[in-house]
C-alpha positions in Angstrom: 198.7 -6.3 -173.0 202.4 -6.5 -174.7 202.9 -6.2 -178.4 204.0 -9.2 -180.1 205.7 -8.1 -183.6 204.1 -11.2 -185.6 206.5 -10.8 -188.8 210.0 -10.8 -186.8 208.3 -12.7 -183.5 209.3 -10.4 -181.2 207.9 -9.1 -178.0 207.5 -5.5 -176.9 207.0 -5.0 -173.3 205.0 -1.2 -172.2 206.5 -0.1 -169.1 204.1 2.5 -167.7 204.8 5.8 -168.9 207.4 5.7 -170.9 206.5 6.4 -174.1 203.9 3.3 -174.9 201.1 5.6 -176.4 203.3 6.8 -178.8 204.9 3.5 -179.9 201.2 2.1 -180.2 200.4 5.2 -182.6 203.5 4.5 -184.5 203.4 0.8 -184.8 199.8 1.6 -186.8 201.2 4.2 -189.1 204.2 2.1 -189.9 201.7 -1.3 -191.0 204.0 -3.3 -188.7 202.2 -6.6 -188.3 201.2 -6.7 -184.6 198.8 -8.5 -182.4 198.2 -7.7 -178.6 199.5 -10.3 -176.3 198.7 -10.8 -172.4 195.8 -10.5 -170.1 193.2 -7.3 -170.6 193.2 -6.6 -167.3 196.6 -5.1 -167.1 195.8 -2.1 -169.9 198.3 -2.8 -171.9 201.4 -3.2 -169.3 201.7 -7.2 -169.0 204.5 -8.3 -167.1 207.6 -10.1 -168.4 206.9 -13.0 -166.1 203.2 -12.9 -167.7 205.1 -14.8 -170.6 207.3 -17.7 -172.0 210.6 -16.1 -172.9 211.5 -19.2 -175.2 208.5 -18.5 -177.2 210.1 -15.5 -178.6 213.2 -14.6 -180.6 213.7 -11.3 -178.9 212.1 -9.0 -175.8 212.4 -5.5 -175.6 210.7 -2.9 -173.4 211.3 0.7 -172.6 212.8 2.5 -169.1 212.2 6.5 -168.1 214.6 9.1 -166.0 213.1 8.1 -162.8 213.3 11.7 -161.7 210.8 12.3 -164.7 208.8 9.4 -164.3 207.7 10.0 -161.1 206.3 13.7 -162.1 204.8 12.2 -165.3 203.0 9.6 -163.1 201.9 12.2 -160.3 200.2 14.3 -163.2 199.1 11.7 -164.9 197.0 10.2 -161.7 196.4 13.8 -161.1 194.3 14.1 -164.2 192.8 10.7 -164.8 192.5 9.4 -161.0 194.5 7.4 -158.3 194.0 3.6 -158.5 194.0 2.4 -154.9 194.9 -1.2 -156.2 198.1 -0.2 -157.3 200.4 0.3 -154.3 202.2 3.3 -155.5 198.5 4.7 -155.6 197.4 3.2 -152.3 200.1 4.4 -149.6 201.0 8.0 -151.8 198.3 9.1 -153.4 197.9 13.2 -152.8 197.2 16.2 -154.3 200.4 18.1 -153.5 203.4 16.8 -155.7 205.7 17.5 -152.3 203.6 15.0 -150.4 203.2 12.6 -152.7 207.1 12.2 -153.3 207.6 12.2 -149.6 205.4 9.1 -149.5 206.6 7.4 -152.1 210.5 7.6 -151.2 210.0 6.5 -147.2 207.0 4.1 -147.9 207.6 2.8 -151.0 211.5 3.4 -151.6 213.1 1.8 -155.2 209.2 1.6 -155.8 210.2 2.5 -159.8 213.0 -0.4 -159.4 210.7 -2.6 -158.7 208.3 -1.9 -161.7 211.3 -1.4 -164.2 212.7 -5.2 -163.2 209.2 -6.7 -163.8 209.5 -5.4 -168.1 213.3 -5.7 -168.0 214.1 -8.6 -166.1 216.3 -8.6 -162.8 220.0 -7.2 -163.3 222.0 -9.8 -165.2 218.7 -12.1 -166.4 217.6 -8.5 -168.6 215.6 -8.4 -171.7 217.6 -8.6 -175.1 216.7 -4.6 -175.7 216.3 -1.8 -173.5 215.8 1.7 -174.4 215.2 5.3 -172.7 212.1 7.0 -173.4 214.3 10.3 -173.5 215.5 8.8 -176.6 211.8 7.3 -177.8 212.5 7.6 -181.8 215.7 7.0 -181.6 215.6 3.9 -179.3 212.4 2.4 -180.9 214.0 2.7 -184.9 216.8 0.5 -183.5 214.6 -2.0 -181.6 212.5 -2.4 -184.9 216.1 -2.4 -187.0 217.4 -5.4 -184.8 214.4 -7.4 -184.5 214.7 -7.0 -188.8 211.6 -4.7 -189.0 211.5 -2.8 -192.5 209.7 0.3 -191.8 210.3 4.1 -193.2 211.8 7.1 -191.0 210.0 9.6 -192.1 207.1 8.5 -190.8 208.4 7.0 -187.8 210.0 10.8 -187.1 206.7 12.8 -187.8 204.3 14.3 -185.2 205.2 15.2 -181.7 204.7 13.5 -178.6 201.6 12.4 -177.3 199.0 11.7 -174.1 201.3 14.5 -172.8 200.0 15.6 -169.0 199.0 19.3 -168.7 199.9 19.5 -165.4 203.6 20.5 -164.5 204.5 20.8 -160.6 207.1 22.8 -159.5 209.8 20.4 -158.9 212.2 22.1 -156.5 215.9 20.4 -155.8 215.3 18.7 -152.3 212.5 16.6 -154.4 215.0 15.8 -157.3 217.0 14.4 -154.4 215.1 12.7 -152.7 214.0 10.6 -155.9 217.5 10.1 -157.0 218.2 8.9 -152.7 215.1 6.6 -153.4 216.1 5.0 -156.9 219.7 5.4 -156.5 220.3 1.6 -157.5 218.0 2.2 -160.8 219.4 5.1 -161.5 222.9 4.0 -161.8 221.8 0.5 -163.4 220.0 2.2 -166.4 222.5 5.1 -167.1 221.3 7.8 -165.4 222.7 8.6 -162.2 226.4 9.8 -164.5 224.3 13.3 -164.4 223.4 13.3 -160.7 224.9 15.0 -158.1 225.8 13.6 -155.3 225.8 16.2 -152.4 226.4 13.8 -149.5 229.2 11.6 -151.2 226.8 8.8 -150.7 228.5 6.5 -153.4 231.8 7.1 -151.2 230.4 5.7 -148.4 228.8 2.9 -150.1 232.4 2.0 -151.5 233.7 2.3 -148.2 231.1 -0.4 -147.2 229.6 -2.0 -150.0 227.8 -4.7 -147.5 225.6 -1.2 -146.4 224.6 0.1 -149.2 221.3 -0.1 -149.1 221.3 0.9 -145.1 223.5 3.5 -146.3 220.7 4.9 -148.6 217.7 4.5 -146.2 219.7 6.3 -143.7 220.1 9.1 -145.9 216.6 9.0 -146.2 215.5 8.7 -142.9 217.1 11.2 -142.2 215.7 13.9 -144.0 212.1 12.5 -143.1 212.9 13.0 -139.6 213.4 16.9 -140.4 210.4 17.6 -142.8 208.1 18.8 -139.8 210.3 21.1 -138.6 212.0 22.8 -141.7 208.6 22.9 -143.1 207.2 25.2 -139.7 210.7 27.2 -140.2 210.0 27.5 -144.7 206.5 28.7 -143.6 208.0 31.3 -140.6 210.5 32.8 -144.2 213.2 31.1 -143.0 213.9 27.8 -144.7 216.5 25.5 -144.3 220.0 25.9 -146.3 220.7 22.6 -148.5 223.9 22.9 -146.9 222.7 22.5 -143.4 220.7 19.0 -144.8 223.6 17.9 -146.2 225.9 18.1 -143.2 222.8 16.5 -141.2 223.3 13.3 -143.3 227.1 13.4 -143.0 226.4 13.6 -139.4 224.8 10.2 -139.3 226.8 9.2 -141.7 229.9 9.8 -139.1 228.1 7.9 -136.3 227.2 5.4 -138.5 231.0 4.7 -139.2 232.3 5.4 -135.6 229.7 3.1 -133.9 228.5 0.4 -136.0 232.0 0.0 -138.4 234.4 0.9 -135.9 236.2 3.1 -138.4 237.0 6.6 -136.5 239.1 7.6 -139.1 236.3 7.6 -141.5 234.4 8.7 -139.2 236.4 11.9 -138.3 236.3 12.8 -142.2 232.3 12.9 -142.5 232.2 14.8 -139.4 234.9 17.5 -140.7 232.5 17.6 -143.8 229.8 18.5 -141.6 231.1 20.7 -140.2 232.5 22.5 -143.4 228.6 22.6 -144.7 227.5 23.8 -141.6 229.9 25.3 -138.6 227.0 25.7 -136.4 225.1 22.6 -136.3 224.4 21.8 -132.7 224.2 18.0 -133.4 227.1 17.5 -135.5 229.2 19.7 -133.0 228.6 17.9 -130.1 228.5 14.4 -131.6 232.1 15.6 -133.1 232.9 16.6 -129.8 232.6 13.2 -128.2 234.6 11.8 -130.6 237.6 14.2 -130.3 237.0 12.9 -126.4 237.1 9.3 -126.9 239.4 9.0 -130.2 241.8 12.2 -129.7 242.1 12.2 -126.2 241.3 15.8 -126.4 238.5 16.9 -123.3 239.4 20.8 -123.7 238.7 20.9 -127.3 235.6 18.6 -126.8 234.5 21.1 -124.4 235.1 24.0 -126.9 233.0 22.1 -129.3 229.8 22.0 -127.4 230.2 25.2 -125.7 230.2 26.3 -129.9 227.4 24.7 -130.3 225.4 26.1 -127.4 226.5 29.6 -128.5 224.3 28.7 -131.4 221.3 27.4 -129.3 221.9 27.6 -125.7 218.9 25.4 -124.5 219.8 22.4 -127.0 219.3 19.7 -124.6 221.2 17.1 -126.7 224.1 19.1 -126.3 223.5 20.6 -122.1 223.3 16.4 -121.7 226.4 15.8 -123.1 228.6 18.3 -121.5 227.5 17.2 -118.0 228.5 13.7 -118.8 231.9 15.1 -119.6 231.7 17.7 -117.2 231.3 14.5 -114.7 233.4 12.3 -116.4 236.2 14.2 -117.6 236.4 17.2 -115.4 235.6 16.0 -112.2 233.1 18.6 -111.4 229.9 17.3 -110.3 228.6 20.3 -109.3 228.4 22.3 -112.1 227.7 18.6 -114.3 224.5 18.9 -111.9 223.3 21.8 -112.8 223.6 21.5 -116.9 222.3 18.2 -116.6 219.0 19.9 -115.0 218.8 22.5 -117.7 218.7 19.8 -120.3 216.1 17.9 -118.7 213.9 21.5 -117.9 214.8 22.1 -122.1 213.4 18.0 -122.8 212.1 15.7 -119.6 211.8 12.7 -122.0 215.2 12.1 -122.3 214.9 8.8 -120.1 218.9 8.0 -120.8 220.0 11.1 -119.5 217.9 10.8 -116.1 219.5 8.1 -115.5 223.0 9.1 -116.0 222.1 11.7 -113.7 220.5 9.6 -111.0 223.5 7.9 -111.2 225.5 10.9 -111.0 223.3 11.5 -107.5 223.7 8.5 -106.0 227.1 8.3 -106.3 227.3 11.7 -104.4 225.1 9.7 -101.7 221.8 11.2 -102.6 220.0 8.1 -103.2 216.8 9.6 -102.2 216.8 12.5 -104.9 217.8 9.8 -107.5 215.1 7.8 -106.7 212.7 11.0 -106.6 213.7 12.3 -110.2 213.5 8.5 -111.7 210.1 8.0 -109.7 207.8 8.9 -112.1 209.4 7.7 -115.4 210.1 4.4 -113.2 206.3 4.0 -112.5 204.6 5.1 -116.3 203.5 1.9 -117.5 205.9 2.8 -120.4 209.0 2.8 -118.3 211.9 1.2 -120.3 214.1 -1.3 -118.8 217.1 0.2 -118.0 214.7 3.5 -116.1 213.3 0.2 -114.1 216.6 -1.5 -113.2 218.6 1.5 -112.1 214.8 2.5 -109.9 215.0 -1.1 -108.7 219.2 -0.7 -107.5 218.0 3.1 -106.0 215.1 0.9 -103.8 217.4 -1.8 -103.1 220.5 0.7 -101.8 217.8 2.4 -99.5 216.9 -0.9 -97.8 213.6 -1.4 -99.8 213.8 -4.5 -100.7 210.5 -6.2 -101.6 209.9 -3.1 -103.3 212.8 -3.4 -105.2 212.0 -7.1 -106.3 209.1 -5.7 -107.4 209.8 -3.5 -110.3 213.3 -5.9 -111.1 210.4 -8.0 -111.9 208.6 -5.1 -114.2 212.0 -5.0 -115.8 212.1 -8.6 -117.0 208.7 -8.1 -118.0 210.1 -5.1 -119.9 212.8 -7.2 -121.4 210.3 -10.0 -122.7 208.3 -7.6 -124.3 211.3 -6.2 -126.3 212.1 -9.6 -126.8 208.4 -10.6 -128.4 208.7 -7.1 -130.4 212.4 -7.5 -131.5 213.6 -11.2 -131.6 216.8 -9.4 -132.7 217.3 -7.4 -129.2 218.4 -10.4 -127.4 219.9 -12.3 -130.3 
């Protein structure tokens, strides 16, 4: 239900928790003529497309700091039950605040957007008031004041607040930034994102591309899901993550984002500089850096430096072992010793199916077809095996004078490629 302010014919919309318990309570002490408008079934929080604008000479509803809203909500459900028809409810619902925020900003992410548009209206087609529950008296005395409502401060100023949750979770940094990461958009479109900081310069990127800014903001949230499992085993071990090193992780892909899908290596140099100034010793952001001082500076000595830095930090990173063979290979001309890093990284991580076959590659052009075609044998034969594992299997057979064989999996690979196709329409757009 909405209230409908008979005297003045206006029409109060009660987003969910923010504050519509308390305006209820004072619209009774004030004798404001009121009558409850909307459908029962919605407890009091009718939408604004629930009703005829037209029929009313002015809407108002009320928004929350989204970083409080979602901690009011969580203890609220805490102590009066989830709601499983609600989707918020459905894919989040937990007893541990941490989880449940988790959930909510990679499931559900600008959830709280969404709901605030349904009471406000979309951006540009808002509600003629909106006000902030922070500022509840203060907001509602000047909704009543321009709708033409006579009522008397003192009573609209007495008491304290009320349906107050018990429960207060701890409400640690990395969750505050998650939320803000989630509801960026909202944030900044109802005034309180001014107060926020931004640790990974995301609204600096986002002017940079203003067409990504909403890939821009999943990314950033992506990545930090990606890390939760194992910076929670290292927080339990005593030693947790430094914000610092989760910043530079996001200005990481932040870099790759601008060398490879923008084309923008300038850019991309800065964010990776940044990284690196967070964190010195981030494997990742070191060798990923140090491919792009070999392909944009020129610079294969310093690349080299740049991952032999970053296995000084963790010699058995096999992201990093794989990429100094390729330029070991590539850049050095020593195949050799490119052999024997490229078999560390694969003894550190045998699923990296890229890398084997940059190496069988690497083997076959030394004229060892056959040991190729044994260390691609069985990823080339798991009924998994991904196309390009099949293809470069299929060119070992074929080189070797095993033809019909190699038809045969060339065929495995179209296969492959259809199936990619029926998954993905995109891939072969």
């Amino acid at each position: 239900m909405a209230l409908h302010l008979t005297r003045s014919n206006a029409l109060l919309l009660l987003t969910p928790k923010t504050g519509s318990t308390w305006i209820r309570k004072k619209i009774r002490e004030l004798g404001i003529a009121v009558e409850e408008v909307g459908d029962p079934a919605m407890r009091e929080h009718d939408l604004l497309a629930d009703f005829d604008r037209s029929q009313y000479r002015f809407i108002g509803a009320f928004v929350r700091d989204p970083l409080e809203w979602y901690r009011s909500y969580w203890s609220y459900r805490m102590e009066r039950g989830w709601r499983p028809q609600y989707p918020l409810d459905e894919h989040c619902e937990s007893d541990d605040f941490e989880t449940f925020v988790r959930r909510a900003v990679t499931t559900l992410p600008g959830a709280l957007g969404n709901i605030y548009t349904s009471y406000v209206g979309a951006p540009g087609e808002e509600v003629d008031f909106i006000g902030r529950q922070e500022d509840l008296q203060a907001d509602f005395a000047r909704f009543l004041e321009l709708v033409g409502e006579e009522f008397d401060a003192e009573v609209l100023a007495e008491g304290s607040r009320i349906n107050a949750t018990k429960i207060r979770p701890d409400y640690p940094v990395e969750l505050k930034e998650l939320i803000t990461l989630s509801e960026w958009e909202t944030m900044g479109r109802f005034g309180y994102l001014a107060d926020r900081p931004d640790p990974i310069a995301l609204a600096n990127m986002q002017a940079r591309y203003p067409e990504d800014a909403n890939d821009l903001r999943l990314l950033s949230l992506w990545t930090e899901k990606i890390h939760w499992a194992p910076d929670d085993k290292k927080r339990e071990a005593g030693r947790p993550v430094a914000a610092e090193t989760r910043y530079a992780r996001v200005n990481s892909n932040f870099a790759l984002y601008a060398e490879h899908k923008k084309q923008d290596p300038q850019y991309a140099g800065d964010r990776y500089r940044e990284a690196l100034r967070l964190d010195a010793a981030h494997p990742r952001t070191l060798c990923n850096y140090a491919l792009y001082v070999a392909k944009h500076v020129g610079d294969t000595a310093q690349a080299r430096a740049l991952m032999l830095r970053a296995l000084a930090g963790r010699p058995n990173h096999p992201y990093t072992l794989g990429k100094l063979a390729w330029l070991t290979a590539d850049r050095l001309g020593d195949p050799g010793l490119a052999e024997v890093l490229y078999r560390q990284s694969l003894a550190a991580n045998a699923a990296q199916h890229e890398l084997q076959v940059e190496f069988a590659n690497l083997l076959a052009g030394q004229d060892r077809a056959e040991e190729a075609l044994a260390l691609l044998g069985p990823a080339a034969e798991s009924p998994d095996a991904n196309r390009l594992t099949l293809l470069t299997h299929a060119s070992l057979l074929a080189r070797l004078g095993r033809v019909a064989e190699a038809r045969a999996v060339q065929r495995r690979a179209a296969d492959a490629a259809g199936d990619m196709a029926a998954a993905d329409p995109a891939a072969t757009a």
